[in-house]
C-alpha positions in Angstrom: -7.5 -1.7 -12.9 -8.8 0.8 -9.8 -7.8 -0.8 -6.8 -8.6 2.3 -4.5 -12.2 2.9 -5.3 -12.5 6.0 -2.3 -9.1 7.2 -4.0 -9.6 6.4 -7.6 -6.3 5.2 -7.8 -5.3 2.5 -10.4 -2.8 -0.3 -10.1 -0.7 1.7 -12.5 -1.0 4.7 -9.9 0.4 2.9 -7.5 3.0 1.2 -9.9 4.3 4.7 -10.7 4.5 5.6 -7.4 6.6 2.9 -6.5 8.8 2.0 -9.1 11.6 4.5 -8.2 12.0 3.2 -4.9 15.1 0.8 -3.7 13.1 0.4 -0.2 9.9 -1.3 0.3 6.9 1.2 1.7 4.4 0.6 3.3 1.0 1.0 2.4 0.8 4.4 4.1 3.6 6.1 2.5 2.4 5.0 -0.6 -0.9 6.9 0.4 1.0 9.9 1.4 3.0 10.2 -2.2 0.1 10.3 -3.9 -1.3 13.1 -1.4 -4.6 11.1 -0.2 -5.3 8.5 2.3 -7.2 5.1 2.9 -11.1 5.6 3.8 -12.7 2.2 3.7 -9.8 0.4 4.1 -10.2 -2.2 1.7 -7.7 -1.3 -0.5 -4.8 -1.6 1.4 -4.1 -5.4 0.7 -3.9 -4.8 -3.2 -1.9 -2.0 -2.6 0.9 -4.1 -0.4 0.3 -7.1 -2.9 1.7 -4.5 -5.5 4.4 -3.1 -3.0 5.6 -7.1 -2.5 5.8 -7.6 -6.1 7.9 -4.7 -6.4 9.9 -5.4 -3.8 10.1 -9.2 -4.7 8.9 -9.9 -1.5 6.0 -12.2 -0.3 2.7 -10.8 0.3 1.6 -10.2 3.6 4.9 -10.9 5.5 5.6 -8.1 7.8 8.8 -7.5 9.6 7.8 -5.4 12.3 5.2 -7.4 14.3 2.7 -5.5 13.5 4.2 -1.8 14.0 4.3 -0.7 10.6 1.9 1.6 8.8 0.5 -0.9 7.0 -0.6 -2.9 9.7 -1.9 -0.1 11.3 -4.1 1.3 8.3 -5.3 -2.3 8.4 -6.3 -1.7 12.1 -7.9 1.9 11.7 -9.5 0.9 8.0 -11.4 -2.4 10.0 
């Protein structure tokens, strides 16, 4: 399924991308690995949902009050 429609990228994309990784990215470094950015923005909460599964974590829970990249490709994105 596309979940980056700027970027083209599919949930398995950013699967791929991810699955190596004992850490949790964020959003942005998930971007950066796969060499592209967020345009519209509207992406970028699919893309952590699939980082929090991965991670086993719960979605939208953020431990660094609003500092991270994530939270600020939600800012720039909105």
């Amino acid at each position: 399924m596309i979940v980056c429609s700027c970027n083209v990228l599919s949930d398995r994309d950013v699967r791929e991308t991810i699955s190596g990784r004992s850490d949790r990215p964020s959003v942005g470094a998930v971007f950066r690995h796969m060499g592209c950015e967020p345009k519209c923005g509207r992406c970028t909460r699919n893309i952590a949902a699939l980082v929090d599964q991965h991670a086993g974590g719960a979605i939208d829970e953020c431990m660094t009050g609003g500092d991270c990249d994530s939270c600020r490709g939600d800012t720039l994105a909105a």
